[in-house]
C-alpha positions in Angstrom: -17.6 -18.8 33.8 -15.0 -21.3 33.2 -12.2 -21.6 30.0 -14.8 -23.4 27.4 -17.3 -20.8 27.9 -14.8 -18.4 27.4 -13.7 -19.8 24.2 -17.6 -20.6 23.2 -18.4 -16.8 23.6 -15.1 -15.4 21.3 -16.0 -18.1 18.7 -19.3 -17.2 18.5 -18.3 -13.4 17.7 -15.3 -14.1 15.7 -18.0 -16.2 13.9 -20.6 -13.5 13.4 -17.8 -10.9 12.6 -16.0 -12.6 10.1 -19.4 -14.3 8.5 -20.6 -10.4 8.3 -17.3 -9.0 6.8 -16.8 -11.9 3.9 -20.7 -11.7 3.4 -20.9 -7.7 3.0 -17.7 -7.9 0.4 -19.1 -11.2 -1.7 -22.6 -9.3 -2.0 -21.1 -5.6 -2.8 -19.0 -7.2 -5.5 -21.8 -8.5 -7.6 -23.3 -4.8 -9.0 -19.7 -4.7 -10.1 -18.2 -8.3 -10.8 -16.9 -6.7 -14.2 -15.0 -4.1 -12.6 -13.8 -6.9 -10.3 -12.8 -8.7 -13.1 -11.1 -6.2 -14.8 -8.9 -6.0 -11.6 -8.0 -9.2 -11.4 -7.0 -9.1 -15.1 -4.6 -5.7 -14.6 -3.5 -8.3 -12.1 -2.9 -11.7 -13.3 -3.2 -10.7 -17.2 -5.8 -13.4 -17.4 -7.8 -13.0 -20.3 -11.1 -11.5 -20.0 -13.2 -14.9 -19.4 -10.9 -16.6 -17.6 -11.0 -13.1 -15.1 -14.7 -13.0 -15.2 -14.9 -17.1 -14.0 -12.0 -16.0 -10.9 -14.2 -13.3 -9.9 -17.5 -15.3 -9.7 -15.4 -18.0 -7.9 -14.0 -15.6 -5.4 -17.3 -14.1 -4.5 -18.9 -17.4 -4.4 -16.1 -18.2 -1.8 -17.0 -15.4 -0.2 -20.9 -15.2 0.3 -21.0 -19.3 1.0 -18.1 -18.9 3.5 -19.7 -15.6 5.3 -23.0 -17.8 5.2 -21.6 -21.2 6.9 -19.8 -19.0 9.6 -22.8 -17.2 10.3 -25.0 -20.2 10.2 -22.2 -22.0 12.4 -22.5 -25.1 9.2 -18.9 -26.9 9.1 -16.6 -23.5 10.4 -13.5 -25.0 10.5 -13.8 -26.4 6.6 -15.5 -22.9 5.6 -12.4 -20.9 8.0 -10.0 -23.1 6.2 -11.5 -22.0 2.4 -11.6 -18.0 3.4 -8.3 -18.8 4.9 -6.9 -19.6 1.3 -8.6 -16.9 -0.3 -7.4 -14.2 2.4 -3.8 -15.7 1.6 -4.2 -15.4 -2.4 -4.8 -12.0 -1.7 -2.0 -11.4 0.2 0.3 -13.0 -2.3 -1.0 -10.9 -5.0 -0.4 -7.2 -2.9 2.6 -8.8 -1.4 3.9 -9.2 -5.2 2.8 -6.0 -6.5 4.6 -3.8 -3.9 8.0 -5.6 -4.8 7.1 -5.0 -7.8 6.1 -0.7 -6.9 2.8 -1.0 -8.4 -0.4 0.1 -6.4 -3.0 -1.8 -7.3 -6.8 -0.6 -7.1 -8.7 -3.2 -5.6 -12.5 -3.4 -5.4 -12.6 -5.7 -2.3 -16.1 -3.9 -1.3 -17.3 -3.6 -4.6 -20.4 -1.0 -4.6 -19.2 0.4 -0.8 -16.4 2.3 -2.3 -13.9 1.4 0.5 -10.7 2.6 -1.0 -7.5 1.6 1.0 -3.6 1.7 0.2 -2.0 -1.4 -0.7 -0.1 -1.3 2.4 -3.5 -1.3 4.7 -4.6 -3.6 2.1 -2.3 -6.6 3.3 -2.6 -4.9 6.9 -6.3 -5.7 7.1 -5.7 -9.3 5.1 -3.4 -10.0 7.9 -5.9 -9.4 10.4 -8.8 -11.4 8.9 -6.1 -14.2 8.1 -5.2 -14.0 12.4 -9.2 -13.9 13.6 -10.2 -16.6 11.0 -6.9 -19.0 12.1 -8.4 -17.8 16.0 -11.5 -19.3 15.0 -10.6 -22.4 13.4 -8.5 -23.5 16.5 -11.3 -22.3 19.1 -13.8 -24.5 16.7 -11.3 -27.5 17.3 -13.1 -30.7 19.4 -11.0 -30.1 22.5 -10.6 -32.5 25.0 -12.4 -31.8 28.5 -10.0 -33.4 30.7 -7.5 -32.1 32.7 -5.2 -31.6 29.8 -7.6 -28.6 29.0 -5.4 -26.2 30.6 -2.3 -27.7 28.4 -4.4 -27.2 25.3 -4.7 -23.4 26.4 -0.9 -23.1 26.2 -0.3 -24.9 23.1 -3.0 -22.8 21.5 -1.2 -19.6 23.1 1.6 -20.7 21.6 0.7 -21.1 18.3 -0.6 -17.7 18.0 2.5 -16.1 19.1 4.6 -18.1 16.6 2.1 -17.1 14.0 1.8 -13.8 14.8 5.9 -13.4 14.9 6.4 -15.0 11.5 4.2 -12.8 9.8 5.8 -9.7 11.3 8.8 -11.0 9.8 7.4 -11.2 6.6 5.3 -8.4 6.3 6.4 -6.3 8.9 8.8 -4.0 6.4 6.0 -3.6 3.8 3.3 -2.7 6.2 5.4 0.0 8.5 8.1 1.4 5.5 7.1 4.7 4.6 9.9 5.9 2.6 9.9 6.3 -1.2 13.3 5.0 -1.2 15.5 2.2 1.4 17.9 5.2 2.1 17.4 8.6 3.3 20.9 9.4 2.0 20.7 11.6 -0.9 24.4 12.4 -1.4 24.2 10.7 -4.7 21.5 12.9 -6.3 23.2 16.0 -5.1 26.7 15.2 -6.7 24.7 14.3 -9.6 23.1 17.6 -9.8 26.4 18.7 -8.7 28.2 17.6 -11.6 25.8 19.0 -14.1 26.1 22.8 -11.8 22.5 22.5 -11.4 21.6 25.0 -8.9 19.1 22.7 -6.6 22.1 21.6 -4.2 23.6 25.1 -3.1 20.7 26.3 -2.6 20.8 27.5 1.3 17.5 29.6 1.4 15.4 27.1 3.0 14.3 23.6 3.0 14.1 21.7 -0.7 11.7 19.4 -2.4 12.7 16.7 -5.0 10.4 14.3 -6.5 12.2 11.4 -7.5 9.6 9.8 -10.2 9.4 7.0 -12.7 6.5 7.2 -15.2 5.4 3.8 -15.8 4.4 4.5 -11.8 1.9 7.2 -13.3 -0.1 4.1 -14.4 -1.9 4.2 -11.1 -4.4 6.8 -11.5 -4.0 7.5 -7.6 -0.3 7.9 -7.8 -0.3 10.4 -10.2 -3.4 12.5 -8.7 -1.0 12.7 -5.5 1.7 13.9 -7.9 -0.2 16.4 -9.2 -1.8 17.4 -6.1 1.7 17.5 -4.2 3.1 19.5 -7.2 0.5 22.0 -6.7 0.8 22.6 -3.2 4.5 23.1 -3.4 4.1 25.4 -6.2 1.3 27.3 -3.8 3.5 27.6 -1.0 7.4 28.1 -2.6 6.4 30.7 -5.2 7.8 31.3 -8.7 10.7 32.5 -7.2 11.6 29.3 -5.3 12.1 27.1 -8.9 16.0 26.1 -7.9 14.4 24.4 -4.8 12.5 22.4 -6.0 13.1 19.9 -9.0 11.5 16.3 -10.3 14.0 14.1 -11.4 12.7 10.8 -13.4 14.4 7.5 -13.7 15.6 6.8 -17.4 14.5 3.5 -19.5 12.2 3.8 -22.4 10.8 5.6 -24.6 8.5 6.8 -21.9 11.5 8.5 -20.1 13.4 10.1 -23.3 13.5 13.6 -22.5 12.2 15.8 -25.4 9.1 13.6 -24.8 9.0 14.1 -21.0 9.0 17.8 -21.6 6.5 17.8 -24.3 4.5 15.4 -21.5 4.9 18.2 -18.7 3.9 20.9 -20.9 0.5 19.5 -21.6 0.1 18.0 -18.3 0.7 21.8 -16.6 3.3 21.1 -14.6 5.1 24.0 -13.2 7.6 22.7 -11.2 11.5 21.7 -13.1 12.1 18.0 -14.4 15.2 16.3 -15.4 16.2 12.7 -16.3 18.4 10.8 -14.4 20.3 7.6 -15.3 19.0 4.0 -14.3 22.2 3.7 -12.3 21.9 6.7 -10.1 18.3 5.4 -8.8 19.5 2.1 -8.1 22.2 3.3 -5.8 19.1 4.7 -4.4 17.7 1.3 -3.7 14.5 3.1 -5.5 11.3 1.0 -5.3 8.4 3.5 -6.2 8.2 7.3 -7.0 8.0 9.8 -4.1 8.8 12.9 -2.8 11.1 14.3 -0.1 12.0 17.7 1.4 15.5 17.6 2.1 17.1 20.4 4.7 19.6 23.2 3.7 22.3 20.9 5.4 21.3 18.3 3.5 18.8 15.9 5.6 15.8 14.2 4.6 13.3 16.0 6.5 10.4 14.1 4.9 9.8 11.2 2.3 7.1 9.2 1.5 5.9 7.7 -1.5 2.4 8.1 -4.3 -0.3 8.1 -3.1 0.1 9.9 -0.5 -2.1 9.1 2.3 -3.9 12.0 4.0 -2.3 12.2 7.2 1.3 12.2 5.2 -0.5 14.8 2.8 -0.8 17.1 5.9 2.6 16.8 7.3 4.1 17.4 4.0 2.4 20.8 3.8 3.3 21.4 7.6 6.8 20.9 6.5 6.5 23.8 4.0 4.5 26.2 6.0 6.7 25.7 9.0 9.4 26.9 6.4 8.2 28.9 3.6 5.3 30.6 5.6 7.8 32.4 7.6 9.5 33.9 4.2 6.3 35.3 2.9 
């Protein structure tokens, strides 16, 4: 089998693959264009019309361009067009987590596929590399000996595209931290200074929650919060309050204290809360609420931020087992 029918056979499944994927999502959206709709309109604040005519557009883009791929009908023009619409999404996720807001996205409509932002772009990414894959294997290539210079070039271009968007991307797709700094000294001569108990404490590993409330606007951020809260309450015990606190960034009237309480109280949390100035978070380089478990030495053992996935759910509560399970 020589090079062309080597490129013929991964063009013809990059074609079938990405036609099925773009097809699938296009068709699952339409039971629930008005959700879809709505999302786009949490996103853009488009009005409700001008939101309902995006979302047809985009899953017009998306059955038509999953149909000409699949149908092999002008793939470089229909790569191209999902290649624009792979990098609007991108723009949009890229924007909302500098921005530390999660957005729900109903990319596979009625399939229910829910993914973090952050594996959001991560699969965007992908689609973006197999469909620019495509377009360059659908190329007319020459059939001459400069075939084998073609290859190179075409080698080439990949890498260089593949590098650039680690460079962009790379820090949102692999940072897992809630904050750009594992160093808490701040926060604990904060809580020093005010002789709250939480930084002396010696008896074992510590949990903060450092927590801004316009955050709690994504229902799954503050369903982890809650959950997270409840498992540390499960496994530190009444007894362990000082050790663990939730301290929320000032600003607002959403933040002012007497309402935060009032707030807690009907919520049922049991853990402590206190407000922090807007100063002492951005020392912090804060980007998003989170949680950490912080050593009696003071080292950040763990930190991640809301939602938390389930595989960082699970090491979270191995982190308290390994050392609260042993005081029981």
């Amino acid at each position: 089998m020589n090079a062309e029918s080597h490129f013929q056979t991964v063009g013809k499944i990059l074609r079938m693959a990405l036609g099925g994927i773009f097809l699938i999502a296009g068709v699952a959206k339409l039971p629930e264009l008005s959700a879809f709709a709505r999302t786009i309109s949490d996103v853009t604040h488009a009005d409700a019309d001008v939101s309902l005519i995006l979302a047809v557009a985009v899953v017009t883009c998306e059955i038509l361009g999953g149909l000409a791929l699949l149908l092999r009908f002008m793939v470089v023009q229909a790569t191209v067009l999902l290649s624009v619409l792979v990098c609007s999404f991108l723009w949009i996720l890229v924007s909302a987590s500098f921005q530390g807001k999660e957005i729900q996205c109903r990319c596979f409509g009625i399939l229910n596929i829910a993914l973090a932002n952050r594996y959001e772009i991560l699969l965007d990414l992908v689609l973006f590399n197999l469909l620019a894959v495509l377009a360059l294997i659908s190329l007319p290539r020459k059939k001459e000996a400069g075939a084998r210079g073609q290859r190179w070039i075409f080698g080439a271009l990949v890498a260089l595209l593949l590098f650039l968007q680690y460079s962009m991307f790379g820090d949102i797709i692999l940072r897992r931290r809630a904050v750009q700094t594992s160093d808490l000294g701040p926060v604990i001569s904060f809580l020093k200074a005010l002789n709250h108990p939480f930084p002396t404490s010696t008896e074992g590993n510590r949990v903060l929650f450092l927590l801004h409330f316009p955050d709690f606007n994504c229902p799954p951020c503050f369903e982890s919060f809650l959950k997270t809260q409840d498992i540390v309450w499960e496994e530190m015990g009444e007894g362990a309050g000082h050790r663990v606190l939730a301290m929320f960034k000032s600003g607002g009237n959403s933040s002012d204290p007497e309402r935060l309480y009032q707030w807690a109280e009907r919520t049922g949390l049991h853990i402590p809360i206190l407000v922090a100035p807007d100063s002492l978070f951005t020392v912090l380089h804060f980007e998003k609420s989170g949680v950490f478990i912080v050593s009696p030495s003071g080292t950040t053992l763990f930190s991640d931020f809301f939602p938390l996935e389930d595989r960082r759910m699970n090491s979270f509560v191995r982190y308290l087992e390994s050392d609260y399970g042993s005081r029981r």
